[in-house]
PDB file as gemmi writes it, atoms N, CA and C in Angstrom:
CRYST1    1.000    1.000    1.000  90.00  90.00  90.00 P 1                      
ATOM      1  N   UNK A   1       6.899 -10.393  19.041  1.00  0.00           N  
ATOM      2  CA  UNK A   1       8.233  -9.974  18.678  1.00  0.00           C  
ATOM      3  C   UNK A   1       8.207  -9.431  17.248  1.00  0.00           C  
ATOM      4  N   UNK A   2       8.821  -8.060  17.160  1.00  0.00           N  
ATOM      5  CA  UNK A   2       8.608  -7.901  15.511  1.00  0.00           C  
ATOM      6  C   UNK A   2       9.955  -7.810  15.012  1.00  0.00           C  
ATOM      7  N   UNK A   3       9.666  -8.851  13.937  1.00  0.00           N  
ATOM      8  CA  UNK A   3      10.871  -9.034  13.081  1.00  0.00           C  
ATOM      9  C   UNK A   3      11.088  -8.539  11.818  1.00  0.00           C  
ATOM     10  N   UNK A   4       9.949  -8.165  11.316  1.00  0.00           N  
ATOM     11  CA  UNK A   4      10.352  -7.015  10.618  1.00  0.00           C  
ATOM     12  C   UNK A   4       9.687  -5.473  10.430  1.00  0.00           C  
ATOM     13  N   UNK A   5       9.589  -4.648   9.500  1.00  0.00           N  
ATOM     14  CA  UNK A   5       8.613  -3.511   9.499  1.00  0.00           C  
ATOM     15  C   UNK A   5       7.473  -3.945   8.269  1.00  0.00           C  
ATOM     16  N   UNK A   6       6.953  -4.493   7.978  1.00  0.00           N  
ATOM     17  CA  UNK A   6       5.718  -4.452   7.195  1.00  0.00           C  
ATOM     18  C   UNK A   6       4.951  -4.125   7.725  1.00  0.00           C  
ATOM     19  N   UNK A   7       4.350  -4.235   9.118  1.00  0.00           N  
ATOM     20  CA  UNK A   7       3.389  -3.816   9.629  1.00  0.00           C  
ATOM     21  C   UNK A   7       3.151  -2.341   9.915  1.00  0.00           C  
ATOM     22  N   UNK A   8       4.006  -1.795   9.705  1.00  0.00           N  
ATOM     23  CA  UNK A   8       4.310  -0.745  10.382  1.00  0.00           C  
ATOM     24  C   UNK A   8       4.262   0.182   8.690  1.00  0.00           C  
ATOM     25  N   UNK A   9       4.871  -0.494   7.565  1.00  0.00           N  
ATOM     26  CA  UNK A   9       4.709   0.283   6.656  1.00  0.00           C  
ATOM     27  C   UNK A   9       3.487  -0.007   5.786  1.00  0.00           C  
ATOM     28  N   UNK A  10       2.781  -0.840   6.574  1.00  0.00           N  
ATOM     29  CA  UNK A  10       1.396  -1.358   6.074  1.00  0.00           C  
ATOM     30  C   UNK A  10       0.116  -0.002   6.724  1.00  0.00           C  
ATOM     31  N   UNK A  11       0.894  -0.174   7.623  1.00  0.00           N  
ATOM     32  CA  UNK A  11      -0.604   1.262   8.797  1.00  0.00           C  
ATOM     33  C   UNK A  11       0.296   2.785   8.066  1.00  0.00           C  
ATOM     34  N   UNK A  12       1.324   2.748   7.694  1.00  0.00           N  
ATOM     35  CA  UNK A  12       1.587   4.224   7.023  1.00  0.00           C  
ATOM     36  C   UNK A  12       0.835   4.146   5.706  1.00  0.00           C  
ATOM     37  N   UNK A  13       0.780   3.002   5.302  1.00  0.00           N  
ATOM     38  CA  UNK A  13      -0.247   2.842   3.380  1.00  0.00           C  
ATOM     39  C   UNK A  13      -1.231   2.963   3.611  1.00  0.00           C  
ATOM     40  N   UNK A  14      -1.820   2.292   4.761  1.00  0.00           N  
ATOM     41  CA  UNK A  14      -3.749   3.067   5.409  1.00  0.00           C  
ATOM     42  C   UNK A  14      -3.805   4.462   5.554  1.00  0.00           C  
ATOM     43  N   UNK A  15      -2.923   4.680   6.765  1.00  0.00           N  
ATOM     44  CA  UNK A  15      -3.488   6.494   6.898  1.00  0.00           C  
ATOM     45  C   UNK A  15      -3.065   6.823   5.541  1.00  0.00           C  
ATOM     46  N   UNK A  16      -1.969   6.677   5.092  1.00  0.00           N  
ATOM     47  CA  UNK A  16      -2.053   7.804   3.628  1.00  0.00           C  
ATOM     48  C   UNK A  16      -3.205   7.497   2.788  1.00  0.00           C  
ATOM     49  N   UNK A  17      -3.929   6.440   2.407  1.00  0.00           N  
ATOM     50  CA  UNK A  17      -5.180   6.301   1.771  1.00  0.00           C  
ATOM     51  C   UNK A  17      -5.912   7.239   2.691  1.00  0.00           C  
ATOM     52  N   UNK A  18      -6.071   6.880   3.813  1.00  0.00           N  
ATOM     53  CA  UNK A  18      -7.542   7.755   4.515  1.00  0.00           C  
ATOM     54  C   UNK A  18      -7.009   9.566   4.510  1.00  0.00           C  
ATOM     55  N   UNK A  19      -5.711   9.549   4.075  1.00  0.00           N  
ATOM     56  CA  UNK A  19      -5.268  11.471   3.816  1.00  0.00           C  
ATOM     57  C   UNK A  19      -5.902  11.499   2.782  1.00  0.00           C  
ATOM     58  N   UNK A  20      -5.172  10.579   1.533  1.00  0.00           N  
ATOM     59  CA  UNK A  20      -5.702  10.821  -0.245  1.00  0.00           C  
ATOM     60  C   UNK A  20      -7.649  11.023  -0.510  1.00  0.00           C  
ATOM     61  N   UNK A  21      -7.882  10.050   0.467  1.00  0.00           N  
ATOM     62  CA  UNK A  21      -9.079  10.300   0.685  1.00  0.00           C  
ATOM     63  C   UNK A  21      -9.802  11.679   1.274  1.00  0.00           C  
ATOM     64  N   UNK A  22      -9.747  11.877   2.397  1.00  0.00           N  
ATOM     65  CA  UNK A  22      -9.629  13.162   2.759  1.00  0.00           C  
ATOM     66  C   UNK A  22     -10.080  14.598   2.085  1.00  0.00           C  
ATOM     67  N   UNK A  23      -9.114  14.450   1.327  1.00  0.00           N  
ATOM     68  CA  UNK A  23      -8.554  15.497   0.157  1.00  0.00           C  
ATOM     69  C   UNK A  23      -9.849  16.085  -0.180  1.00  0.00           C  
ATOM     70  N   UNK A  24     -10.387  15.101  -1.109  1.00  0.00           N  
ATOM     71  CA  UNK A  24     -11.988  15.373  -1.674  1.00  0.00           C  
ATOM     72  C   UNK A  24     -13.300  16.187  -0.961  1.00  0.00           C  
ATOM     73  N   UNK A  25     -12.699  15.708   0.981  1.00  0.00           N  
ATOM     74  CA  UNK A  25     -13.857  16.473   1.635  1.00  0.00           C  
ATOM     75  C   UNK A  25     -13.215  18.039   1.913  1.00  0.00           C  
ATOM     76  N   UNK A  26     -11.725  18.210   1.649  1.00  0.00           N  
ATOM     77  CA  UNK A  26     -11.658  20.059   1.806  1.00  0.00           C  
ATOM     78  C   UNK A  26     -11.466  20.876   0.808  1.00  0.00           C  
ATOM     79  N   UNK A  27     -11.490  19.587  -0.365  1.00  0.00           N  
ATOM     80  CA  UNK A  27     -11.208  20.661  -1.367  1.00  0.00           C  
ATOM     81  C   UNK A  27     -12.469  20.577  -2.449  1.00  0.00           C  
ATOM     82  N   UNK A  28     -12.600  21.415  -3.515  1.00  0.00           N  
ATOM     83  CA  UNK A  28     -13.978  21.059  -4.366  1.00  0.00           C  
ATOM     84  C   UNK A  28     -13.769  19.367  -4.993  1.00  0.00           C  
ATOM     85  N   UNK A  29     -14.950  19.167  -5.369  1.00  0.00           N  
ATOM     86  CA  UNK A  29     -15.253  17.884  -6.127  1.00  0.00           C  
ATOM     87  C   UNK A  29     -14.451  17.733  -7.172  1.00  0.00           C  
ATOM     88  N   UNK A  30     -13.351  16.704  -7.413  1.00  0.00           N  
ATOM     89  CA  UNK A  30     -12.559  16.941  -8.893  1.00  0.00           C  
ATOM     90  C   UNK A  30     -11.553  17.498  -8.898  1.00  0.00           C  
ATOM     91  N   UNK A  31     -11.147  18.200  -7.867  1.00  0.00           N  
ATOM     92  CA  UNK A  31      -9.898  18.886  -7.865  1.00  0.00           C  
ATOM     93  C   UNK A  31      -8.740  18.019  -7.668  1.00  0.00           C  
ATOM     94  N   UNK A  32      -8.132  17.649  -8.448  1.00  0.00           N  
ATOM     95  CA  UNK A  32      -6.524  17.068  -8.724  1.00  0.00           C  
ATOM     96  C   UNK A  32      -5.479  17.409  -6.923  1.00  0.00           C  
ATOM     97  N   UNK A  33      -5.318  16.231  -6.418  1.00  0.00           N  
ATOM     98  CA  UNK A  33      -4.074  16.649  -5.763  1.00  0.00           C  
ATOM     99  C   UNK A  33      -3.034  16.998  -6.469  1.00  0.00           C  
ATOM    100  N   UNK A  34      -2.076  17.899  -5.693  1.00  0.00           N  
ATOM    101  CA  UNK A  34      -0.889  18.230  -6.181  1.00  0.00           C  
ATOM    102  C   UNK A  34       0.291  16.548  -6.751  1.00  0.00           C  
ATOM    103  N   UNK A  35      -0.089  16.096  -6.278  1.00  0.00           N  
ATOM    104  CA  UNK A  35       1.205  14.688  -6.449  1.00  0.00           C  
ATOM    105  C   UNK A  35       0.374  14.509  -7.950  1.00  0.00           C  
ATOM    106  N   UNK A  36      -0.734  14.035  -8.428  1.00  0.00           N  
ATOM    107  CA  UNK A  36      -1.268  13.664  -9.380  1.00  0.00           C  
ATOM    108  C   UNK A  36      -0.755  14.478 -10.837  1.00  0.00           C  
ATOM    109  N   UNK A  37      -0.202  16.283 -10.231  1.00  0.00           N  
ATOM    110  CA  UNK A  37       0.428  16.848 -11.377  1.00  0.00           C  
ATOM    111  C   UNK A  37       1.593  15.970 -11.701  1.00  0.00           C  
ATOM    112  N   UNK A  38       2.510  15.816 -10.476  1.00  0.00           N  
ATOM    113  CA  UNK A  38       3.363  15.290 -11.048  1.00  0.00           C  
ATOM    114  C   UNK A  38       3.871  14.164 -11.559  1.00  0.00           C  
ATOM    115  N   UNK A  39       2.809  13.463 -10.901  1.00  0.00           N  
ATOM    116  CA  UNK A  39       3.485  11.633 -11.076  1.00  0.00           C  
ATOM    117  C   UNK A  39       2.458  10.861 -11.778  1.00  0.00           C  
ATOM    118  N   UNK A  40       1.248  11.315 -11.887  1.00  0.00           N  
ATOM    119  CA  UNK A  40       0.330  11.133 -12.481  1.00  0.00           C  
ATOM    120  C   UNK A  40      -1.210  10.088 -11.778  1.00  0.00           C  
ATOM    121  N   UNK A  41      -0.526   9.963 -11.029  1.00  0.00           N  
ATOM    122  CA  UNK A  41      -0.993   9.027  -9.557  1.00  0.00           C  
ATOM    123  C   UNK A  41      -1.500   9.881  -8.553  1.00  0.00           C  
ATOM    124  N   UNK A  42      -2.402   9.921  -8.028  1.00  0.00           N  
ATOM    125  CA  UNK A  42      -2.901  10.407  -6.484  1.00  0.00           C  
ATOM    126  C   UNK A  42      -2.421  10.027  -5.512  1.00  0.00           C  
ATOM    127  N   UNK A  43      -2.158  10.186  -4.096  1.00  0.00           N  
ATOM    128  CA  UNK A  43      -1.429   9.594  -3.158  1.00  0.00           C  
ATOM    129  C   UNK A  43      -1.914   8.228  -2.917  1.00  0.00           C  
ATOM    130  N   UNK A  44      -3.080   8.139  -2.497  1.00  0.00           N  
ATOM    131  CA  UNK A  44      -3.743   6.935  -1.869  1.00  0.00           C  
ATOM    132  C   UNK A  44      -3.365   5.793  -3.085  1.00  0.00           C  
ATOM    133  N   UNK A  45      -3.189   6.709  -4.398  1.00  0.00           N  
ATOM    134  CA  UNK A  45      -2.801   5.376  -5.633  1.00  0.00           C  
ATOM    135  C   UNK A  45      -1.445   4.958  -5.460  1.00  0.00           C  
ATOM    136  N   UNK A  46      -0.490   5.718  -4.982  1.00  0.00           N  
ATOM    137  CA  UNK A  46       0.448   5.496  -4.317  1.00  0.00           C  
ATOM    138  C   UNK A  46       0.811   4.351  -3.446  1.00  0.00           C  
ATOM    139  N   UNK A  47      -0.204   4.513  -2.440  1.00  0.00           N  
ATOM    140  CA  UNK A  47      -0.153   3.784  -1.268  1.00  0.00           C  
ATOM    141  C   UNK A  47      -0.805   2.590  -1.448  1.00  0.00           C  
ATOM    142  N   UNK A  48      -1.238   2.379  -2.782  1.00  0.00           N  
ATOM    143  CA  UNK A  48      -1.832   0.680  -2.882  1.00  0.00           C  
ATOM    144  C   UNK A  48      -1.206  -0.193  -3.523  1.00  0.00           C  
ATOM    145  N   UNK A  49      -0.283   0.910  -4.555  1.00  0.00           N  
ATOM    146  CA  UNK A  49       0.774   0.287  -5.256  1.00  0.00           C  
ATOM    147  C   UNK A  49       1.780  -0.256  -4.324  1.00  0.00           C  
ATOM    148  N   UNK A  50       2.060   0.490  -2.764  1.00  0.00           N  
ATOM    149  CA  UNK A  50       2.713  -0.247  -1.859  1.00  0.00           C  
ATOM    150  C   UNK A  50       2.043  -0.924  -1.401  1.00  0.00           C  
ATOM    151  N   UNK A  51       1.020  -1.641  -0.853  1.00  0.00           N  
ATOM    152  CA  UNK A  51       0.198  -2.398  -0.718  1.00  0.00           C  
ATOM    153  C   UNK A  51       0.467  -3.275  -1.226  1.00  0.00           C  
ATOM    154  N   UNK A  52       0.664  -3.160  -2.840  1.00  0.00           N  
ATOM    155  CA  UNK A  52       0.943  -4.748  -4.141  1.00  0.00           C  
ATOM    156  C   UNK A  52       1.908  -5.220  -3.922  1.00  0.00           C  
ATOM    157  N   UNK A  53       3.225  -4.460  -3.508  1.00  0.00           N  
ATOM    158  CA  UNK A  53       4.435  -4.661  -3.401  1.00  0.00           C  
ATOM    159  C   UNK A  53       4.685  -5.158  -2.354  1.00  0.00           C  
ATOM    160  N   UNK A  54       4.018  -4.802  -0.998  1.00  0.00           N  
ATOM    161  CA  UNK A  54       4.172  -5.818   0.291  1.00  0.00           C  
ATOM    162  C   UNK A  54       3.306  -6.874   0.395  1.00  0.00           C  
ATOM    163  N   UNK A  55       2.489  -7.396  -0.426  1.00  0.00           N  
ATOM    164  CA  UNK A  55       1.914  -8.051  -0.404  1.00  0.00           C  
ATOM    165  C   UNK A  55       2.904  -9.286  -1.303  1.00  0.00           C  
ATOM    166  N   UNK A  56       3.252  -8.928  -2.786  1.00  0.00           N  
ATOM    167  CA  UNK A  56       4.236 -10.004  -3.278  1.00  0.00           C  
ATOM    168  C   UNK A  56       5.383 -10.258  -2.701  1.00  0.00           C  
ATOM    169  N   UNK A  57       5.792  -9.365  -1.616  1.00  0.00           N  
ATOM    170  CA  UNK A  57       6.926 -10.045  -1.197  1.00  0.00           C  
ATOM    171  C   UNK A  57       6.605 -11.466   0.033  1.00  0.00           C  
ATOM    172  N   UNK A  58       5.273 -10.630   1.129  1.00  0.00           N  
ATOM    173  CA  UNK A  58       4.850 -11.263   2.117  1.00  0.00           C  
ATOM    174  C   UNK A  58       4.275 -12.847   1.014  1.00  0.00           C  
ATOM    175  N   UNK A  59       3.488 -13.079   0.040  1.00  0.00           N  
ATOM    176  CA  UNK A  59       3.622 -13.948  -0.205  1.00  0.00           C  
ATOM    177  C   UNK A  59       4.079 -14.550  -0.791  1.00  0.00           C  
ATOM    178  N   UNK A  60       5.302 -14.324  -1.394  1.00  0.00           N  
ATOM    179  CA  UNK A  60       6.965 -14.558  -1.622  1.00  0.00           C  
ATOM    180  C   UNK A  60       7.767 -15.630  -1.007  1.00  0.00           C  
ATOM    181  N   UNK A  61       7.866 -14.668   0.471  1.00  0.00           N  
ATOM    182  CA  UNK A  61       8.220 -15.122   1.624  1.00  0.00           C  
ATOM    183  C   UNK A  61       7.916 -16.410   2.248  1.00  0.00           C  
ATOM    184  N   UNK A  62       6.183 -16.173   1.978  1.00  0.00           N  
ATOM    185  CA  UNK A  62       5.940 -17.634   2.722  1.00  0.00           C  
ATOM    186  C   UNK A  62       5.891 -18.878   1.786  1.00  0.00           C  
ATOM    187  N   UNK A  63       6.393 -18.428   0.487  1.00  0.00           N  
ATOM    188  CA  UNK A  63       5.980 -19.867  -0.561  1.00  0.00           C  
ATOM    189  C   UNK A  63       7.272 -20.243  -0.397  1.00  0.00           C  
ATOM    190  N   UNK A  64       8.680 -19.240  -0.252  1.00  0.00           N  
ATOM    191  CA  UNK A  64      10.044 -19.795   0.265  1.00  0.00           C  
ATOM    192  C   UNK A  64       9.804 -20.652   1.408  1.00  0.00           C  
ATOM    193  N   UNK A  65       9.077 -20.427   2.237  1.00  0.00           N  
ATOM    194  CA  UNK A  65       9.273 -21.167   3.558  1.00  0.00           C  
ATOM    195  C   UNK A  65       8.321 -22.927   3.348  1.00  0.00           C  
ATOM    196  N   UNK A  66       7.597 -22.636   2.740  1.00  0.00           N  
ATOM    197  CA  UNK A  66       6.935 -23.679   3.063  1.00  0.00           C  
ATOM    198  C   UNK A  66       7.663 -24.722   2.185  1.00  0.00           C  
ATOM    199  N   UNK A  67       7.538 -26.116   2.838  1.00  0.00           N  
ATOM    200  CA  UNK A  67       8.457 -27.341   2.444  1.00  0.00           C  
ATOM    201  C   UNK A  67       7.904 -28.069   0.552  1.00  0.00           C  
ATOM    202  N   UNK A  68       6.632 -27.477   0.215  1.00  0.00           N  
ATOM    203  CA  UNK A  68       6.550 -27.606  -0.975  1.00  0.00           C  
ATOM    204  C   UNK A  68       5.555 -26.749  -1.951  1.00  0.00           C  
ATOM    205  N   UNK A  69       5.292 -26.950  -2.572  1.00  0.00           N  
ATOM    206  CA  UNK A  69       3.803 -26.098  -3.352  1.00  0.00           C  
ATOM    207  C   UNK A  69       2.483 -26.633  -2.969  1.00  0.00           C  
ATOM    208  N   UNK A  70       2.115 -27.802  -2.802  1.00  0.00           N  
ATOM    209  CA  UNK A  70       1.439 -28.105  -2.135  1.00  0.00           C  
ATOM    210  C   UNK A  70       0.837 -27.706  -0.723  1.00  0.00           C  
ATOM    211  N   UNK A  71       2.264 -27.786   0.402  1.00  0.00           N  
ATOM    212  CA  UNK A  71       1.850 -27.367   1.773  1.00  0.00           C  
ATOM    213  C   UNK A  71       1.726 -26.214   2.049  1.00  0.00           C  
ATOM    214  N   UNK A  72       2.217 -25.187   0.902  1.00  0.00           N  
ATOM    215  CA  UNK A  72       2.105 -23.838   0.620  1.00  0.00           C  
ATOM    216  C   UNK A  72       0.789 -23.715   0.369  1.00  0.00           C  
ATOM    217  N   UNK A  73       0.100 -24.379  -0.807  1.00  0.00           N  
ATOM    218  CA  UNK A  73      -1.287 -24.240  -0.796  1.00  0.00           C  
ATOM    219  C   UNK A  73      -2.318 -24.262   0.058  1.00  0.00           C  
TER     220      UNK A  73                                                      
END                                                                             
């Protein structure tokens, strides 16, 4: 049963790494993606920074749930 979308915006943060990745095999060695002009970040750097962010919430989430710090541990 899915109850929420992390998973789902977890496999969109993979393929966009394996695009950012990509990049390097059609274009020359060193060549800057376009996002990197602007934001200063590459995509795939993008997509790990969402990575960090679903990751502190997912274990967020479960230190709320669990009945102490301990059983959390």
């Amino acid at each position: 049963m899915l109850t929420n979308s992390f998973g789902v915006l977890r496999l969109i943060a993979a393929l966009v790494v394996v695009l950012s990745h990509s990049y390097g095999l059609v274009y020359a060695a060193g060549t800057q993606e376009p996002l990197f002009e602007v934001t200063g970040f590459n995509l795939g750097q993008h997509a790990v920074h969402v990575f960090f962010v679903l990751s502190g919430l997912l274990v967020t989430a479960s230190l709320m749930k669990s009945a102490s710090i301990p059983a959390y541990l």
